[in-house]
C-alpha positions in Angstrom: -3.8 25.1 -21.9 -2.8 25.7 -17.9 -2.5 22.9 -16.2 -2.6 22.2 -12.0 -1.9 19.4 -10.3 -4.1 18.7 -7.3 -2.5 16.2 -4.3 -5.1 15.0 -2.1 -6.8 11.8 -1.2 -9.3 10.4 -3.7 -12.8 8.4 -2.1 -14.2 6.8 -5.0 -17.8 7.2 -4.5 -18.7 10.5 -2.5 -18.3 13.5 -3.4 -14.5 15.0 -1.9 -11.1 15.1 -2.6 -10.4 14.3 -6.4 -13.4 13.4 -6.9 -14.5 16.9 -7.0 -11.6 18.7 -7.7 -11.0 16.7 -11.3 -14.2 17.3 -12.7 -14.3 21.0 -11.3 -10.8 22.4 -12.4 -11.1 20.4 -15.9 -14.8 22.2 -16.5 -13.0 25.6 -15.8 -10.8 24.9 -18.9 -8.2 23.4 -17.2 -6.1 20.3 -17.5 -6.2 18.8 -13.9 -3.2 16.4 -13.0 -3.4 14.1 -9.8 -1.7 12.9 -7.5 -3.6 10.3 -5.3 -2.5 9.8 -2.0 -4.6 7.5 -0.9 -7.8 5.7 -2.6 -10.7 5.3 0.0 -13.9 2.8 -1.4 -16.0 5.9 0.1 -14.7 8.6 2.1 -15.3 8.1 6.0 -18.7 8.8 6.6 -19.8 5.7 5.7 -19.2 2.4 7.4 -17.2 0.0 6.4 -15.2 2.0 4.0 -12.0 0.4 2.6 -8.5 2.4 2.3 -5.5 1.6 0.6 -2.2 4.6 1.5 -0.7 5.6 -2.0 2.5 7.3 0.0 4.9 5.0 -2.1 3.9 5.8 -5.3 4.0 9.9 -4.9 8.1 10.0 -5.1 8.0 8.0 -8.2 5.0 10.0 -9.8 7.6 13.2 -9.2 10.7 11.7 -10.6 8.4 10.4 -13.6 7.6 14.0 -14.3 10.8 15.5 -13.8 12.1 12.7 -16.4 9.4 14.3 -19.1 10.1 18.1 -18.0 6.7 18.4 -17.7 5.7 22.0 -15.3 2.5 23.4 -13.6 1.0 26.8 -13.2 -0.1 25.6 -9.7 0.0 23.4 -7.0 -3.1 22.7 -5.0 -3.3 20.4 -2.0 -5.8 19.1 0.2 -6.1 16.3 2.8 -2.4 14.9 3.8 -2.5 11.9 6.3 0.9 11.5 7.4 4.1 13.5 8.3 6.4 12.0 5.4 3.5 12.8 2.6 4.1 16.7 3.9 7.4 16.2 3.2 7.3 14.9 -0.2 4.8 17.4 -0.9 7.5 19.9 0.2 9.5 18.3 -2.7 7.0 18.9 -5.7 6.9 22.4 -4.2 10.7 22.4 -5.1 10.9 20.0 -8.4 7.8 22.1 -9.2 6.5 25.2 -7.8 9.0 27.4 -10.4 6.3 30.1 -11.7 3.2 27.8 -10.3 1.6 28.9 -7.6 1.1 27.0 -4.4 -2.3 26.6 -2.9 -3.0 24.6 0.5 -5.8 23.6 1.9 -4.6 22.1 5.1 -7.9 19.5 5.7 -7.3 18.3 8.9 -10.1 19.6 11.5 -13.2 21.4 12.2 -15.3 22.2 15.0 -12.7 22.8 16.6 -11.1 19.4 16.7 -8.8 17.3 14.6 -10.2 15.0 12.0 -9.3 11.2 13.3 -6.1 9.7 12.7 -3.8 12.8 13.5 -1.7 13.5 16.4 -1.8 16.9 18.3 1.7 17.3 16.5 0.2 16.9 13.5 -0.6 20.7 12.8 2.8 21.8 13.4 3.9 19.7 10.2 1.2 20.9 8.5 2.3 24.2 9.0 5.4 24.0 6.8 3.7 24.1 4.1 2.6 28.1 4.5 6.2 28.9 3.3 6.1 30.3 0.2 2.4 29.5 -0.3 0.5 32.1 -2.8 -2.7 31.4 -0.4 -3.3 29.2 2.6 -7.2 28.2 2.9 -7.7 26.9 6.1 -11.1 26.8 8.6 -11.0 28.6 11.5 -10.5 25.2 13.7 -7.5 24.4 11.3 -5.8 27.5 11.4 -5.7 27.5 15.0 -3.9 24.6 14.7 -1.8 25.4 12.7 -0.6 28.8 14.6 -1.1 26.6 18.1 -4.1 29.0 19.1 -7.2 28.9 21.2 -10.1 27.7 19.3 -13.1 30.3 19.7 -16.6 30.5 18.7 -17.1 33.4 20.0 -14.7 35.9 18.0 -14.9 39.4 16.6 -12.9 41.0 13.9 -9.5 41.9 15.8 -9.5 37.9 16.3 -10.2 37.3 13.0 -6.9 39.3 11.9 -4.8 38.3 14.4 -5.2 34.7 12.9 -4.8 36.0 9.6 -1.7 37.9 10.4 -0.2 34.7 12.0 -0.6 32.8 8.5 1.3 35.3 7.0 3.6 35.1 9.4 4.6 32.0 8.7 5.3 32.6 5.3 1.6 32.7 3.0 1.6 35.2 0.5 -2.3 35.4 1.1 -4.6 34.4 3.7 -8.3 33.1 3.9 -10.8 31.8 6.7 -13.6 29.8 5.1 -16.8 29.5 7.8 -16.8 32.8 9.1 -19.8 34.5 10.4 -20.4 37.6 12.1 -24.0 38.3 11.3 -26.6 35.8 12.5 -28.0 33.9 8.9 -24.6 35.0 7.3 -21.4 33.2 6.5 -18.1 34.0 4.4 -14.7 34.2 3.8 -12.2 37.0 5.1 -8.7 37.0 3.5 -5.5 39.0 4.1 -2.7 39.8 1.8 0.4 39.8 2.9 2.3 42.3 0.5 -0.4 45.0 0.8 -2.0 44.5 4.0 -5.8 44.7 2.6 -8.5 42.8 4.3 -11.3 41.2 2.0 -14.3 39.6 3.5 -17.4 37.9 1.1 -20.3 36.4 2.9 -23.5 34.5 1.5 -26.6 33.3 3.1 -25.8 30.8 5.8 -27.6 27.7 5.1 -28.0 25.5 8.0 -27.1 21.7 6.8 -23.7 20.4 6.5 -22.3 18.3 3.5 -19.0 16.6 3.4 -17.0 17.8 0.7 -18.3 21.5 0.5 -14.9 22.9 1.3 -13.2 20.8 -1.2 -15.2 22.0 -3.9 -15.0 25.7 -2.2 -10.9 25.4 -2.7 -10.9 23.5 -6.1 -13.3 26.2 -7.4 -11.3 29.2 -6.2 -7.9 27.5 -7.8 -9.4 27.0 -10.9 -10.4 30.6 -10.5 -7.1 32.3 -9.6 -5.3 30.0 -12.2 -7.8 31.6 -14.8 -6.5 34.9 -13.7 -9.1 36.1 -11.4 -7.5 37.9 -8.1 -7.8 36.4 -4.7 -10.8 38.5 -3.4 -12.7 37.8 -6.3 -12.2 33.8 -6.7 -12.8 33.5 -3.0 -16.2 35.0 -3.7 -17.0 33.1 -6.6 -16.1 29.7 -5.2 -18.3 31.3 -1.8 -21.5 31.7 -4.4 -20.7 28.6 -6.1 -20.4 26.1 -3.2 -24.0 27.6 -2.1 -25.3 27.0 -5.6 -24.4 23.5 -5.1 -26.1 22.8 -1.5 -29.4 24.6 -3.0 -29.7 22.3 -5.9 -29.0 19.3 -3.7 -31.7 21.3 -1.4 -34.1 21.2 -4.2 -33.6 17.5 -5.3 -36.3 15.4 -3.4 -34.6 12.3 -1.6 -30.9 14.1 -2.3 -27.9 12.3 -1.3 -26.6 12.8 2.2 -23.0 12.1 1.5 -22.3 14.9 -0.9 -24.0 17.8 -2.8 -25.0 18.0 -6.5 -21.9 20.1 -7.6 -22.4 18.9 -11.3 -25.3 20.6 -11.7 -24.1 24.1 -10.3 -21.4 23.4 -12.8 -23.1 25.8 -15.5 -23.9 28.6 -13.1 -19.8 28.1 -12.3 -19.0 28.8 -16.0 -21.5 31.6 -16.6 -20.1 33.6 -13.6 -16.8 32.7 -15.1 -17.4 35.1 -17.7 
């Protein structure tokens, strides 16, 4: 059985982070390892929520695993909240990424702003990460950040792959914007690789609500994906279909949740498009 190991944040009642990425990757047929870096009572759309930093147990937790010789066919991580969790993440790459591949989803912004808690220096640490990377799955907001660009809402295409171009710059194999839209009622993901050049672009009907936690279960869905052997393009689509699936049936449900979408239903239609 393949096995990933996702490092990322877990809330325990909402809907992101582990929470979503455990259940998804493992119902893809793979064993999903964790590393916590934080545990949140809810994630941070509530009020009131609790939060305990799990920073000093992710050094241990490696040399643990390099003690059992135990190896990964990727690396996928998610929300980092400090500049010394990047670096130790930069070590797993190293104790770990041997014939894994490495997936980052730098969570740290959108709508064109940083998430709270980071500095404007933030991004630039972030950034190390794209070395090496098999695919880098920002936003639009983050990747600006990351490359030190203007924001825009107003883009066109030669925008579009300039920012892609500037991931691969710094080091990503593969490049994807989530959230973009050029056609009113449309929105998608555009990716670049950086070994052949090619420009892929997927879009779906734009639904107009906003759930926390859709792009976590985007990313975890297109890992699981790629780890199963699908190419980029493809799992970028299928996570892009998926994710949608999930807001409908949350759409459907009378008195749905506002904190999070019903991505165990869509779980099905995830392993019948598998096929």
């Amino acid at each position: 059985m393949k096995r990933i190991v996702s490092i990322q944040d877990i809330s325990a009642l909402g809907k992101c982070s582990l929470t979503v990425a455990l259940p998804i990757i493992s119902a893809m047929g793979i064993e999903c390892a964790v590393v916590p870096t934080a545990v949140l009572s809810t994630h941070t759309q509530f009020k009131g929520w609790t939060f305990h930093d799990l920073t000093d147990e992710m050094e241990p937790i490696a040399a643990h695993w390099k003690q059992e010789g135990f190896n990964f066919d990727a690396i996928y991580t998610g929300y980092l909240g400090s500049f010394r969790q990047v670096d130790i993440v930069k070590q797993y790459f190293h104790d770990f990424g041997d014939g894994a591949k490495i997936i980052v989803d730098p969570a740290m912004a959108d709508n064109g702003r940083l998430y709270a808690g980071f500095t404007p220096d933030f991004p630039l640490k972030m950034a190390e990460l794209l070395d090496g990377a098999d695919l880098v799955l920002p936003n639009l907001t983050e990747a600006c950040f990351l490359l030190g660009k203007e924001y825009r809402e107003d883009y066109n295409r030669a925008y579009i792959t300039e920012i892609l171009e500037g991931l691969l710059a710094r080091g990503a194999k593969n490049a994807a914007l989530t959230g973009v839209s050029f056609e009113q009622g449309r929105l998608g993901v555009v990716s670049m690789c950086g070994k052949t050049g090619a420009f892929s672009e997927y879009y779906t009907e734009h639904l107009p609500v906003s759930f926390h936690g859709t792009g976590d279960i985007y990313s975890s869905a297109a890992v699981g994906a790629i780890v199963n052997g699908m190419s980029v393009p493809d799992a970028l689509a299928l996570a892009a279909d998926y994710t949608v699936e999930c807001i409908r049936l949350t759409l459907a449900e009378k008195d749905h949740s506002w904190y999070g979408v019903n991505f165990e239903q869509a779980i099905p239609y995830l392993l019948e498009r598998m096929k």
